[in-house]
C-alpha positions as a Markdown table, in Angstrom:
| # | Residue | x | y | z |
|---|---|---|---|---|
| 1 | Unk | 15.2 | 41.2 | 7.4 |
| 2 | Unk | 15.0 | 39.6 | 11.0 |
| 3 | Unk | 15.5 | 36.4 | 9.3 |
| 4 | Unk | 18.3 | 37.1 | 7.1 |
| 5 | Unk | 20.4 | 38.5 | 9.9 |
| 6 | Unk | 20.1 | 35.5 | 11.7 |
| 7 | Unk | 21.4 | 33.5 | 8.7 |
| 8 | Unk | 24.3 | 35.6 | 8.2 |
| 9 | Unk | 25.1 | 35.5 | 12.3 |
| 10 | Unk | 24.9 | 31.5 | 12.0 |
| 11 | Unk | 27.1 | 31.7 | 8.5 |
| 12 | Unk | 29.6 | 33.6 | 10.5 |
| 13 | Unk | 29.8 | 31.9 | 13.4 |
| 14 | Unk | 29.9 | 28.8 | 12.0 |
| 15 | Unk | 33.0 | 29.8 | 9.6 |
| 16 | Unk | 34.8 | 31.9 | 12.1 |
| 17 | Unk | 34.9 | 28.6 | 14.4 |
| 18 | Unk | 35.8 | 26.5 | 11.4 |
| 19 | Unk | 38.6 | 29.0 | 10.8 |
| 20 | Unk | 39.4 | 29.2 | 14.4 |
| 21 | Unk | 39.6 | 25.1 | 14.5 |
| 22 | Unk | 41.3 | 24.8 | 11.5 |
| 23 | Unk | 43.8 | 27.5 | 10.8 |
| 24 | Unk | 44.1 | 29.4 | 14.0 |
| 25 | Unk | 44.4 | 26.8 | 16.7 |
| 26 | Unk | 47.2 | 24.9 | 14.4 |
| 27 | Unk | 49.4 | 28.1 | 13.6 |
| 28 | Unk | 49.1 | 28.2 | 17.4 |
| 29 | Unk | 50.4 | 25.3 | 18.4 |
| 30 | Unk | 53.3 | 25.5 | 16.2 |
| 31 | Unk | 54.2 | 28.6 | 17.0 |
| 32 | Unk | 54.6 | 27.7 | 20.5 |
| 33 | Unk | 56.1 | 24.6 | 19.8 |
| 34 | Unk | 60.1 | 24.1 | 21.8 |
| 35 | Unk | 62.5 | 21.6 | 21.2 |
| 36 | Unk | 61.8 | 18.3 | 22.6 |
| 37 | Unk | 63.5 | 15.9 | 25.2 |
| 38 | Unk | 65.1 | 12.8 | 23.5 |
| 39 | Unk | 64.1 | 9.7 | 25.2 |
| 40 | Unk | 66.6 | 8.0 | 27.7 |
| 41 | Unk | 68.7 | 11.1 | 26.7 |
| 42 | Unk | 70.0 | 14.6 | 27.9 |
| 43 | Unk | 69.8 | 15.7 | 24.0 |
| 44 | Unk | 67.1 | 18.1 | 22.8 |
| 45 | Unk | 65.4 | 17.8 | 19.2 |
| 46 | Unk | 65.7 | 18.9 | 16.5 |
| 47 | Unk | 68.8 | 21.6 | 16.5 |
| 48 | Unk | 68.9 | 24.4 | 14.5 |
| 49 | Unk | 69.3 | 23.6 | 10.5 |
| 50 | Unk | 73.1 | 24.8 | 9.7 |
| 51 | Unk | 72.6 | 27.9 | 6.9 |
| 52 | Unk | 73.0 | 26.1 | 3.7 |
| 53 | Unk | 70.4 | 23.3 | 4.6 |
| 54 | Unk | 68.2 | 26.2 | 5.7 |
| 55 | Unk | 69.0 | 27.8 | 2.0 |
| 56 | Unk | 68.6 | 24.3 | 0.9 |
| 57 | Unk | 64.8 | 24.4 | 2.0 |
| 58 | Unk | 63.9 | 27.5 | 0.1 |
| 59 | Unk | 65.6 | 25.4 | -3.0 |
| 60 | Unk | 63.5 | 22.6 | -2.6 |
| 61 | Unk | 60.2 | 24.7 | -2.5 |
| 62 | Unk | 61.3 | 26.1 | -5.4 |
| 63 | Unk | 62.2 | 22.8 | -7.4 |
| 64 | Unk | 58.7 | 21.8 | -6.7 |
| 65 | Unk | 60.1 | 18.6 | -4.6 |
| 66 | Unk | 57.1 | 18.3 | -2.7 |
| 67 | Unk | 55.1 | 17.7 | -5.9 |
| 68 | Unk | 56.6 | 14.2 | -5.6 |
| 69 | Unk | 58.0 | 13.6 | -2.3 |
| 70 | Unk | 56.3 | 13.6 | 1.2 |
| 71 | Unk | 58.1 | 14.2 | 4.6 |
| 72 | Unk | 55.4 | 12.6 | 7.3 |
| 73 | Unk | 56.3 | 8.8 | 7.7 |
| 74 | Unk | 53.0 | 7.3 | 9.2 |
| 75 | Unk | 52.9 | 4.4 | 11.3 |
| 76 | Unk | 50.2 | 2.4 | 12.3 |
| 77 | Unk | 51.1 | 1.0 | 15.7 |
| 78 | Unk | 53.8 | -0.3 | 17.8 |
| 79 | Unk | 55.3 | -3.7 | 18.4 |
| 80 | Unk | 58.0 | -5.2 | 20.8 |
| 81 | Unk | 61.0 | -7.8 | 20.0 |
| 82 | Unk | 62.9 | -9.4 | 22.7 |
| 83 | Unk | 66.9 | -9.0 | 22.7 |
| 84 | Unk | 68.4 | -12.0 | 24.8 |
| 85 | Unk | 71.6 | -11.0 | 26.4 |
| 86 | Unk | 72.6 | -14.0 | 28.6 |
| 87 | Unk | 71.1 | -17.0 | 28.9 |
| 88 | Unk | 72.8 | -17.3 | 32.4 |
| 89 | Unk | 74.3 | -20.9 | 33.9 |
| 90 | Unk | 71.0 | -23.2 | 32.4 |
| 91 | Unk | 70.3 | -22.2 | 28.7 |
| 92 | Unk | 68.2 | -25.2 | 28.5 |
| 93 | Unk | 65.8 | -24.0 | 31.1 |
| 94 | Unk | 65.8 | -20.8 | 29.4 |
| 95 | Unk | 65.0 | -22.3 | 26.0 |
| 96 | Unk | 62.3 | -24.5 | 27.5 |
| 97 | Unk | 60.7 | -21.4 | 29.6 |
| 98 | Unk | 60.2 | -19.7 | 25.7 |
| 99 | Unk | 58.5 | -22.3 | 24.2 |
| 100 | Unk | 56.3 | -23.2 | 26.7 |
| 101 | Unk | 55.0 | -20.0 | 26.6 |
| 102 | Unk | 53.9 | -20.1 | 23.1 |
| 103 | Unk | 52.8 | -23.9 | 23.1 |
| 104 | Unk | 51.3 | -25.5 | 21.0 |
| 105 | Unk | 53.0 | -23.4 | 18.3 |
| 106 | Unk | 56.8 | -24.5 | 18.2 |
| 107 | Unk | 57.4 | -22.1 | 15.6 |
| 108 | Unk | 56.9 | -19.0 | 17.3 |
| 109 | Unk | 59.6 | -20.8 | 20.3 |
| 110 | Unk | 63.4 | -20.8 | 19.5 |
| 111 | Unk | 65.9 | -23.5 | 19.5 |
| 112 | Unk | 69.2 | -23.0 | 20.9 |
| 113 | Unk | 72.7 | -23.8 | 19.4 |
| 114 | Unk | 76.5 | -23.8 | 20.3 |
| 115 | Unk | 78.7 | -22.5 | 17.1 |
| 116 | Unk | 79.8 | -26.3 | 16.9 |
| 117 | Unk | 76.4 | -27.3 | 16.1 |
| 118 | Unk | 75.1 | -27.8 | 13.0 |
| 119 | Unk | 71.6 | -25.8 | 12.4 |
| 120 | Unk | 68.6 | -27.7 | 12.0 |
| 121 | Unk | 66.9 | -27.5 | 8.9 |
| 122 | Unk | 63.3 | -26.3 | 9.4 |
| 123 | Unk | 61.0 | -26.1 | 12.9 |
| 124 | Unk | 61.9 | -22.8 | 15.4 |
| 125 | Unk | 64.3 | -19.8 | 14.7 |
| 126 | Unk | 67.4 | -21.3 | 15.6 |
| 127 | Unk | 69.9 | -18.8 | 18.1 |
| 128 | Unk | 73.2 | -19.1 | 18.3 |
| 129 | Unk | 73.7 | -18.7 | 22.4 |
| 130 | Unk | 77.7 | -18.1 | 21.4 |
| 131 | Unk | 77.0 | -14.5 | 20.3 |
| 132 | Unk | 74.8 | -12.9 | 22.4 |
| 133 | Unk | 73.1 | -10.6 | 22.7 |
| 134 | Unk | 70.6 | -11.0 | 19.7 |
| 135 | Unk | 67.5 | -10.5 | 18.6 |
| 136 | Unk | 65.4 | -13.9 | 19.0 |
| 137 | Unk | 61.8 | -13.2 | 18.5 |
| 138 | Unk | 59.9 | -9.7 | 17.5 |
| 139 | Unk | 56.7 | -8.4 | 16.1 |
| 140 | Unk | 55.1 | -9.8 | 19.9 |
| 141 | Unk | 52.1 | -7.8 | 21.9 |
| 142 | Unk | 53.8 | -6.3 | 24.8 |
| 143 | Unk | 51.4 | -8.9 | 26.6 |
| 144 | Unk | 53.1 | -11.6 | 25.3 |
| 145 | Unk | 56.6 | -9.9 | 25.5 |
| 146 | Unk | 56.7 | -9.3 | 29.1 |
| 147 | Unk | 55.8 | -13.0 | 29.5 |
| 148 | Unk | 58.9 | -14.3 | 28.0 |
| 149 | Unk | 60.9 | -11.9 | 29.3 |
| 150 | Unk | 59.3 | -12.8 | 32.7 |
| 151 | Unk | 60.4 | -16.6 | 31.8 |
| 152 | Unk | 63.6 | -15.8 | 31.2 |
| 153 | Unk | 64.4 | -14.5 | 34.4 |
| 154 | Unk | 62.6 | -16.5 | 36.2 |
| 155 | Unk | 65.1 | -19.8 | 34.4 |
| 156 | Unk | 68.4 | -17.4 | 35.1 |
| 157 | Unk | 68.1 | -15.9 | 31.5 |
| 158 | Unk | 68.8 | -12.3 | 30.9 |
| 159 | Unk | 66.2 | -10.3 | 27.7 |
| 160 | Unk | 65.7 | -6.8 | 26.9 |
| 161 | Unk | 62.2 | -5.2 | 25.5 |
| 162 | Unk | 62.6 | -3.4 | 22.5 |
| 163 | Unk | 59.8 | -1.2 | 21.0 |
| 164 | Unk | 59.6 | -0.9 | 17.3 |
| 165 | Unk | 57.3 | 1.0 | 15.4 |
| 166 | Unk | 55.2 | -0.4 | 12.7 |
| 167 | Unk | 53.4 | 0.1 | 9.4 |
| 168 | Unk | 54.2 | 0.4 | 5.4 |
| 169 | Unk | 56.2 | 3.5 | 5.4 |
| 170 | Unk | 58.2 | 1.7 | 8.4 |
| 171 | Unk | 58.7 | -1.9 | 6.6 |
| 172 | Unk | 59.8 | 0.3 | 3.6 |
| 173 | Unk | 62.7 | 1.4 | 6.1 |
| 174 | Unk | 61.9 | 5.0 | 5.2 |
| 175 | Unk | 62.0 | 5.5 | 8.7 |
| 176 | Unk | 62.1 | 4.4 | 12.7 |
| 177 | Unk | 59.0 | 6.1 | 13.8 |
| 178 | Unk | 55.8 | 8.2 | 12.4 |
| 179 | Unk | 56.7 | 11.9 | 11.7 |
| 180 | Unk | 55.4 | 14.8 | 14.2 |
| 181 | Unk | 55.0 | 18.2 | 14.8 |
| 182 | Unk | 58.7 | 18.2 | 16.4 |
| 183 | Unk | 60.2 | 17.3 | 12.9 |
| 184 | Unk | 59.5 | 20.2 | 11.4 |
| 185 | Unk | 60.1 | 23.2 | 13.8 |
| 186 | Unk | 62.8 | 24.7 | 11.9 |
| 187 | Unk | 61.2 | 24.3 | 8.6 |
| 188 | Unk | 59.4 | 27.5 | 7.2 |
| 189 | Unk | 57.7 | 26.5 | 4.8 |
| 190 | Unk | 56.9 | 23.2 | 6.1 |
| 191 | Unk | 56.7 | 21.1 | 3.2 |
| 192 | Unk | 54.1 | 18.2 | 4.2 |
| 193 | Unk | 53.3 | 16.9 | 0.6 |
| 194 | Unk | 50.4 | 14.7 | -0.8 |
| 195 | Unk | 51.8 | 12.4 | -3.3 |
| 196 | Unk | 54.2 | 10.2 | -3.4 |
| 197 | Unk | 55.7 | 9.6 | -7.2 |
| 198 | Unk | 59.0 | 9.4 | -5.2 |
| 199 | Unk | 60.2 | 7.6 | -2.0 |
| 200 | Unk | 59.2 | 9.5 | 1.6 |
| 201 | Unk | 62.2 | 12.0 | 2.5 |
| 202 | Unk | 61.7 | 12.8 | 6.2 |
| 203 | Unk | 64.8 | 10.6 | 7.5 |
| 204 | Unk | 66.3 | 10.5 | 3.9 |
| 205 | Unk | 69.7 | 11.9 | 5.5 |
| 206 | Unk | 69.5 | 8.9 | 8.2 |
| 207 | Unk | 69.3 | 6.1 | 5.6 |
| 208 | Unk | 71.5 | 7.6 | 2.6 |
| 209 | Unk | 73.3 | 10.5 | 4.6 |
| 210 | Unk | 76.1 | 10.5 | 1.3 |
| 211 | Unk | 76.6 | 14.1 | 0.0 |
| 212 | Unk | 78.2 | 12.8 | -2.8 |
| 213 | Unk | 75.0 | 10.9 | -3.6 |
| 214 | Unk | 72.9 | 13.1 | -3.2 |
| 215 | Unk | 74.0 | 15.2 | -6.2 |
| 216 | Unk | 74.8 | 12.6 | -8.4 |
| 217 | Unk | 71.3 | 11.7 | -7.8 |
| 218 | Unk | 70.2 | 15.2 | -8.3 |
| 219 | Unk | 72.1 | 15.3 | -12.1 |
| 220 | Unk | 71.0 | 12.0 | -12.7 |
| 221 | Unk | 68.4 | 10.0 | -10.8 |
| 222 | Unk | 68.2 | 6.5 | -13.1 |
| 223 | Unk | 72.2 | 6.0 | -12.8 |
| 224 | Unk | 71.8 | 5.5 | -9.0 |
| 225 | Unk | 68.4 | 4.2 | -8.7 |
| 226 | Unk | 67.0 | 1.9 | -11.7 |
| 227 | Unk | 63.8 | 2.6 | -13.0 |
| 228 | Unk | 63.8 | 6.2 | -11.5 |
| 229 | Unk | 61.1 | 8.1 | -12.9 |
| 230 | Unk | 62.9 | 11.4 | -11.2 |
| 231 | Unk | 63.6 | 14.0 | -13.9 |
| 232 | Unk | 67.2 | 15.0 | -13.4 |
| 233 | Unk | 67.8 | 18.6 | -12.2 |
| 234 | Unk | 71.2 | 19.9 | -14.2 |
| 235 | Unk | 70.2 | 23.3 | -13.9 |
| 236 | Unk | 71.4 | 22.8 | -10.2 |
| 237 | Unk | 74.7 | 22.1 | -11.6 |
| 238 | Unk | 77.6 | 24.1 | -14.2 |
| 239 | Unk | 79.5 | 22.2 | -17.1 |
| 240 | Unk | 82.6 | 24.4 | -17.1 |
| 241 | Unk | 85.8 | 24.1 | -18.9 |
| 242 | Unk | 88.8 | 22.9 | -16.2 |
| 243 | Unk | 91.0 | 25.7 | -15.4 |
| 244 | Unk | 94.6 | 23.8 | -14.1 |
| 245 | Unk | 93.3 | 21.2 | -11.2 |
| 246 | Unk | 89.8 | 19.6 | -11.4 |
| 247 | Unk | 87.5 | 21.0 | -8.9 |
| 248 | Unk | 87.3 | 18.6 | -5.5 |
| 249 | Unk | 83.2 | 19.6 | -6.1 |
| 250 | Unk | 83.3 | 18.0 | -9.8 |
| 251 | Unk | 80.8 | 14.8 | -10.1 |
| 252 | Unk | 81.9 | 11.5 | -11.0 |
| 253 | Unk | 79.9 | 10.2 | -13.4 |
| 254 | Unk | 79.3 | 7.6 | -15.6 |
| 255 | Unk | 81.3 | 7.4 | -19.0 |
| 256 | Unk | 78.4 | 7.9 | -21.2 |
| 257 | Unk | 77.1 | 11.0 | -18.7 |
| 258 | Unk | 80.8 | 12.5 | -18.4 |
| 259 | Unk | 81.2 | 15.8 | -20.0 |
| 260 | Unk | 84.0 | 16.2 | -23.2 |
| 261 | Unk | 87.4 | 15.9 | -22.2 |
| 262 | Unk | 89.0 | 19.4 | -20.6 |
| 263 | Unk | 85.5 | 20.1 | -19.0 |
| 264 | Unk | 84.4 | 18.5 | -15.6 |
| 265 | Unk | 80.4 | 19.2 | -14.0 |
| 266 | Unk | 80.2 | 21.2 | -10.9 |
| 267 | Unk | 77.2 | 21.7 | -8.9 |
| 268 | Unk | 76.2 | 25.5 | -8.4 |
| 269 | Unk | 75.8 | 27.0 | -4.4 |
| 270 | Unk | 71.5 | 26.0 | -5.2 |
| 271 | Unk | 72.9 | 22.4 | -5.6 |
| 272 | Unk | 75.0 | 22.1 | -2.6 |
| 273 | Unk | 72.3 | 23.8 | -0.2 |
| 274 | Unk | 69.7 | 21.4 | -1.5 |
| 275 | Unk | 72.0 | 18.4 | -0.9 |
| 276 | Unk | 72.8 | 19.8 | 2.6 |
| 277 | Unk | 68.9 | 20.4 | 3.1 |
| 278 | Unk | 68.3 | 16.4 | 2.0 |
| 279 | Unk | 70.9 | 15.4 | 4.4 |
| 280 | Unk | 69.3 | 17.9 | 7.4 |
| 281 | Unk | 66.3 | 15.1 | 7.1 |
| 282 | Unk | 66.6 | 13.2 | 10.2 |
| 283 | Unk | 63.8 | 11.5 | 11.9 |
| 284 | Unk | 65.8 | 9.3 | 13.5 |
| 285 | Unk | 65.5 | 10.0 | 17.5 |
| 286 | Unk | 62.8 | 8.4 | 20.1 |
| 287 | Unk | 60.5 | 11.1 | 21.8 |
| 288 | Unk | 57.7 | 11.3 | 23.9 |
| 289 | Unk | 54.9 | 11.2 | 21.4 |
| 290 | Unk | 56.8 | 8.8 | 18.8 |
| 291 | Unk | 58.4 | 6.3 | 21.1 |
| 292 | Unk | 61.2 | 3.2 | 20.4 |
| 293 | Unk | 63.9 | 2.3 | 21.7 |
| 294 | Unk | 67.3 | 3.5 | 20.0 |
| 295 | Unk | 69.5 | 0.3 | 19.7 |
| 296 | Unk | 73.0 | 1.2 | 20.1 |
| 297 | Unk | 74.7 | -1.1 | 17.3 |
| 298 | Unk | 72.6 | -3.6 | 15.1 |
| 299 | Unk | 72.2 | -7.2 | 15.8 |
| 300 | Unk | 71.3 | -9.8 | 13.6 |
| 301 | Unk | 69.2 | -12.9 | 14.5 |
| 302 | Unk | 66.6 | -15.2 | 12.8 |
| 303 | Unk | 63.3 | -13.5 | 13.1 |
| 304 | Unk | 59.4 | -14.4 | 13.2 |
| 305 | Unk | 57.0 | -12.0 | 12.0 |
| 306 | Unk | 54.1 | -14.7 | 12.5 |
């Protein structure tokens, strides 16, 4: 009897902690959870979901969406890419202070050129020093990074650090950084998901913020994305006879989708909410615990991913 009591105290103790550790401790620490600082920034994250994209979420669980679709990007590290901004009154000093650094591998230097140069074929990314600033060389340890950036000054060169994050989900541009517990203080449920049949969604509104788009992709996935395998959701959506103007809500679709003439398809409030929802979806800000930095407009430069 002794003996059995014992086992059932260790059983219980050892599930209660598990419980504890597991459920408890995590419900916890969302619970408590507050908006977080934006890096470089006075702006907190994330706001408050408007009340259709809140609606919108509710939708989504119901559609079974997370069947198919994840919201956590993951990332698997972090590197750096310099931006050169000036390469002051002695660019050839500046170029020659790069590529010593990564001697004796010219192709991870850089070659400079004026816009009335003709680029060489082959050897170095070749940078235009006419339009500055630009991107000149990425995917470096911030080691190495701080070394050229270090040369550049040092030859009257101006360069900028930038911190990118990296990993599949990132290459796939579904998002800037890995998701975290931040993302998802407004959402109730939170809708993690396991499989991915479908793309990620967490910064789907960043990279196709379109509300049109959305719900044409809602009525009918393969006409906006070849080779969809998404079944299309028309019972989100009301084929309804045009009474005097066409609605401003009705689709566009293609002509073998459109609906007989005199009838147009409108999507129903469900629709609309789940759009706005999609569009809510925005990992898309630097933070404390998921760090890079926020470039203000996009540059384009030859890269090196060596």
């Amino acid at each position: 009897m002794k003996t059995g009591f014992h086992v059932f105290l260790a059983a219980f103790i050892a599930l209660g902690a598990s419980w504890c550790g597991f459920v408890l401790a995590p419900a916890l620490q969302l619970g408590t959870a507050k908006q977080a600082a934006v890096l470089n920034s006075s702006d907190i994250y994330p706001v408050q979901r408007s009340g259709d994209a809140t609606l919108g979420l509710q939708v989504y669980r119901a559609s079974g969406c997370a069947a198919c679709h994840t919201e956590q990007i993951q990332q698997t590290g972090v590197a750096c890419e310099i931006e050169l901004t000036s390469v002051g009154k002695n660019p050839a000093a500046v170029e020659k202070q790069i590529n010593a650094l990564f001697a004796p591998s010219p192709f991870l230097g850089v070659n400079f050129i004026t816009n009335d140069q003709n680029i060489p074929y082959g050897g170095p990314p070749s940078i235009d020093i006419s339009h500055l600033p630009q991107i000149i060389l990425n995917h470096l340890e911030k080691s190495k990074a701080d070394a050229v950036v270090g040369g550049i000054t040092s030859a009257g060169g101006k360069a900028e650090i930038h911190i990118i994050a990296t990993g599949t989900d990132i290459a796939r541009s579904w998002g800037l950084r890995r998701s975290v517990a931040e993302d998802f203080l407004w959402d109730d449920p939170v809708q993690l998901g396991d499989i991915r049949v479908g793309p990620d969604l967490a910064d789907v509104g960043a990279r196709l913020g379109n509300a049109d788009w959305q719900l044409l992709h809602l009525y009918t996935p393969q006409s906006v994305v070849k080779g969809s395998v998404m079944p299309p959701f028309r019972f989100l959506f009301e084929t309804r006879k045009i009474a005097g103007a066409p609605s401003p809500d009705a689709l566009h679709l293609p002509e073998e989708l459109a609906p007989p003439a005199g009838f147009e398809v409108v999507p129903t409030d469900d629709a609309k909410n789940l759009a706005a929802y999609l569009l809510s979806l925005r990992a898309d800000v630097p933070l404390y615990d998921a760090p890079f930095t926020a470039l203000q407009a996009s540059t384009s430069a030859p890269s090196n991913k060596k």
